[in-house]
N, C-alpha and C positions, 0 to 999 in steps of 0.2 A: 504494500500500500504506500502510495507517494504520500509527502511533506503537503502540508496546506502550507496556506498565505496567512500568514502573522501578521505582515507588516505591510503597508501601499505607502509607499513612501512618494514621494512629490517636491519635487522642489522647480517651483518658478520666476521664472525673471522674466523681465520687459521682454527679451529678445529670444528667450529657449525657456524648454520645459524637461524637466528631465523623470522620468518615472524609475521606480526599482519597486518588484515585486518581492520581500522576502517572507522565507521559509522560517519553520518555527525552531528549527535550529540556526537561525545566523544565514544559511543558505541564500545568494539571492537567486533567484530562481528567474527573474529575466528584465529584461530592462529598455526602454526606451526612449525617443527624445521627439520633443515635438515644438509649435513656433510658442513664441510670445503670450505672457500673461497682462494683459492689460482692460483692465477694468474697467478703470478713468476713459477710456476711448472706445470702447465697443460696449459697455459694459457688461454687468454681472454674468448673465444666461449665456451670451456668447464667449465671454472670457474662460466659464468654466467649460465648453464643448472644445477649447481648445484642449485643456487639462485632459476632456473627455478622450479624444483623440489619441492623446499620444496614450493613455494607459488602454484602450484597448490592443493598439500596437504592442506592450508587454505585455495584455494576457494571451492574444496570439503567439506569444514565442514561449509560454509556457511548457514546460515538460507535460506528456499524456498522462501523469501518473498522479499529479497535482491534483490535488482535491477540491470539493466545487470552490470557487471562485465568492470572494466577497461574503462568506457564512460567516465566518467569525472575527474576520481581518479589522483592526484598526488604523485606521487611515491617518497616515502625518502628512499634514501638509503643510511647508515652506512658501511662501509667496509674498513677492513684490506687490505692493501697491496695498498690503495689509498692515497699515502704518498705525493704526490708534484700536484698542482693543473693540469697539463699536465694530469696528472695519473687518475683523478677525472674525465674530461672531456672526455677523452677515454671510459671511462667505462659510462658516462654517456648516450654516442652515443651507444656504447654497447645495456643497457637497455631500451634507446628509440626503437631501433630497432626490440626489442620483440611486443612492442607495447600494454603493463599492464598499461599503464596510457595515462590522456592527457599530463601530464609533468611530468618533471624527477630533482631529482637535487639528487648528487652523495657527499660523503663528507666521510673524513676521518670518521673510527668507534672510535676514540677518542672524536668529536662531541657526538656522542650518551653518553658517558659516563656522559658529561658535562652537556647536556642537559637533562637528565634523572636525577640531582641532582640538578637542580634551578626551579625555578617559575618563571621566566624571563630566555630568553638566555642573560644572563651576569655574569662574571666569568672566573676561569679558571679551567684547570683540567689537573692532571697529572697521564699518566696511567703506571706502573710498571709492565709487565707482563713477558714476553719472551723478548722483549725488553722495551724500555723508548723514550715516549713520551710526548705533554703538547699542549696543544690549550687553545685559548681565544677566547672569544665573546662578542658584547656589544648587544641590542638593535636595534639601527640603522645600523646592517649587519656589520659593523668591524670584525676582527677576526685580530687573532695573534695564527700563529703556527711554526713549526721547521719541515725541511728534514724528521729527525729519521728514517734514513734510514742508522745506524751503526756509525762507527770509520769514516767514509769517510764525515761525516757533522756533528763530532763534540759529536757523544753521548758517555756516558759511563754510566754502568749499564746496568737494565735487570734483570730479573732470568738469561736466557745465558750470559752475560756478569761477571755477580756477582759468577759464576761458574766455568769460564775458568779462575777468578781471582783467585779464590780459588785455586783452582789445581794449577798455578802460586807460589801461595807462599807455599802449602805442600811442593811444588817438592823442591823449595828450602832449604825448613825448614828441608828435612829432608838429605838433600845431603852436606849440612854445606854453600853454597852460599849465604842463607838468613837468616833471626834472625827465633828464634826457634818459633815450633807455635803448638798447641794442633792439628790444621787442620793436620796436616802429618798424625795424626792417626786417626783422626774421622772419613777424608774423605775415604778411604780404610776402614777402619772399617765399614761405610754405607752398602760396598758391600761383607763383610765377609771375607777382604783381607789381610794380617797383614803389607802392607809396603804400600807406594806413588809408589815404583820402580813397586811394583805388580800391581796396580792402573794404570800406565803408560800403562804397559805392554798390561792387558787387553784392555785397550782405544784403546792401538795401532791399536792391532792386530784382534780386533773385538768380543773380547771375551765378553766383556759388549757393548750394541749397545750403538753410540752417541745420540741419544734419551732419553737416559736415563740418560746425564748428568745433566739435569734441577735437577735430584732427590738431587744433591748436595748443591742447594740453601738454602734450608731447614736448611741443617748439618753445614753449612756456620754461621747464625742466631743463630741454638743451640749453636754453639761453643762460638759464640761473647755473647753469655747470660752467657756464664760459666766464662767471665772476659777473656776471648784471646786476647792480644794484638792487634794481627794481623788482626784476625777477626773482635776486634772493628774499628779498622781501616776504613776494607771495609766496615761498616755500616756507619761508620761515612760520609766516600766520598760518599755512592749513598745519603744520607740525602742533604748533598751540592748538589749534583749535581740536585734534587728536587726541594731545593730550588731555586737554580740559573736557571731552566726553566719556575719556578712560577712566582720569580721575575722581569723578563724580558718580560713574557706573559705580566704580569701588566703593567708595567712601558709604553709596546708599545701601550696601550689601555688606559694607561691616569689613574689606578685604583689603583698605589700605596698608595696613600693617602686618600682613599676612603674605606669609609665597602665593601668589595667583596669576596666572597665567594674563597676558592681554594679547590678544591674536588681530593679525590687521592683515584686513582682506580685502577685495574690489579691486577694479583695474589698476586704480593712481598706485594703491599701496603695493600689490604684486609685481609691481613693477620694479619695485626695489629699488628706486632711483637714492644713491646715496646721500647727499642733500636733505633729504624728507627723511628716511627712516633712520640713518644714523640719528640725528637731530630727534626725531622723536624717540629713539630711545635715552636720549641725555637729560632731554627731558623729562622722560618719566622717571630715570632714575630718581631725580631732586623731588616728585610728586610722589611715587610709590617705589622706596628703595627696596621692595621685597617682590614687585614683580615682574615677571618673566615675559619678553615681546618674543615673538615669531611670526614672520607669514603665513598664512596658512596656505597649505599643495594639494590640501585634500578634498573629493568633489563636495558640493552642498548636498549632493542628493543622499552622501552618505550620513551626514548630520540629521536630515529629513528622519531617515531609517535608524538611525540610532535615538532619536527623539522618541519614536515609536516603542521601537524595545523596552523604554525606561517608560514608558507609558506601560507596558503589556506586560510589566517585572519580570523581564525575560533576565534568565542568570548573565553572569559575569562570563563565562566561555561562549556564550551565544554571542552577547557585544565585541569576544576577542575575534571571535571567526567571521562578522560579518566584518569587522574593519578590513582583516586581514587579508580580504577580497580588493580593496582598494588601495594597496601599498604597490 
């Protein structure tokens, strides 16, 4: 007699969905990927038919031996755009409604990150990508997280934010408003343009889509490596601004003073640009001299599925063998 499904694990983002089917030993039993979760723009019914999609694609790749489908299985699911706990519950009645498990629990896809980099749910994590976010977690179900839901709850940073900065200080840098800055020319330079006014211009007028301002982040980082004032500037604020989300994660969970991990994930921080994360680890040091920075290399979806387990009080050998599928 085959393994059932324990776990539907889910993790999505703006851009991909990624499903894992596991077994009630750790086993994943199959796995899928599908487009974009985006709510804010199609909304809910159609956001989840995306979700819907790619996990029928992993129960088609299931083993014949797997037992029925969705009888007992608890569903974790990771997702972007489930920013304030209102938001989490919505989407979680959402997903009950399909009716892929006996239970549901819905959580920011910043969890996943977090949890896909500890051995314990305990710690924090801060995710850099398109925007800026941070959650915490202990053990006994605690958590500490933020809005990050823009300028309107207090964030700064991002790729988008660290972009629209940039441009900010070209435009001035090269119209005489603001101090001088290598940016006026790099960022136009990016797109084979020789001024910021040509740069404007395009953005304006649609001649470069807004889509493609993220490609500026990048040029933002180079610049600040070549000694840009300006540039180092803005590496230096999104480092603060890191810190000061990690710090505060901690402090509300009691872990300032304590070994605890802070994990930093999303595109900016994987990127390992040494400027930014050296710098925030020097940082944190003088903030929390007891805890531990790393990247995280591990997928989210595996976070999703280990959220689950700890959900489903699957033992400590189930959690070592499903990681140990992802190394």
């Amino acid at each position: 007699m085959g393994v059932n499904v324990s776990v539907v694990a889910i993790d999505a983002g703006n851009s991909k969905t990624d499903v894992a089917l596991i077994g009630e030993d750790g086993t994943v039993l199959s796995s899928a990927r599908g487009g974009g979760f985006q709510p804010p723009v199609v909304g809910v019914p159609a956001a989840v038919d995306v979700l819907a999609a790619a996990l029928e694609l992993a129960v088609a790749e299931l083993p014949e031996s797997t037992g029925p489908f969705g009888a007992s299985a608890h569903v974790s699911a990771c997702l972007a755009n489930a920013d304030l706990p209102v938001e989490e519950a919505e989407l979680a009645e959402a997903l009950e409604a399909r009716g892929w498990g006996a239970s549901v629990e819905v959580r920011n896809d910043t969890f996943a990150i977090l949890r896909a980099g500890v051995d314990e749910p305990r710690g924090v994590a801060v995710v850099c990508g398109a925007g800026i976010n941070c959650v915490g977690m202990t053990p006994d179900g605690r958590t500490a997280r933020f809005p990050a839901i823009g300028r309107i709850s207090g964030d700064w940073g991002g790729g988008s934010g660290l972009a629209e900065e940039a441009l900010w200080f070209a435009a001035r840098a090269e119209d005489g408003r603001g101090e001088p800055s290598e940016l006026a020319r790099a960022l136009p330079g990016h797109f084979g343009l020789d001024s910021m006014y040509a740069l404007i211009e395009a953005l304006h007028r649609g001649g470069i889509p807004t889509a493609r301002r993220h490609e500026l982040t990048p040029v933002l980082f180079a610049t600040a490596a070549g000694g840009d004032p300006v540039a180092l500037a803005l590496v230096e604020r999104l480092a603060e601004e890191v810190v000061a989300m990690a710090s505060v994660a901690l402090g509300r969970l009691g872990l300032l003073a304590e070994e605890a991990p802070v994990l930093l994930g999303g595109s900016v921080l994987a990127a390992r640009h040494p400027q930014l994360n050296d710098r925030i680890t020097e940082l944190l040091a003088a903030h929390a001299p007891k805890a531990g920075v790393r990247v995280v290399s591990e997928p989210p979806v595996l976070g999703a599925a280990l959220l689950g387990l700890d959900r489903t009080g699957a033992a400590p050998e189930v959690h070592r063998r499903l990681r140990a599928q992802y190394v």
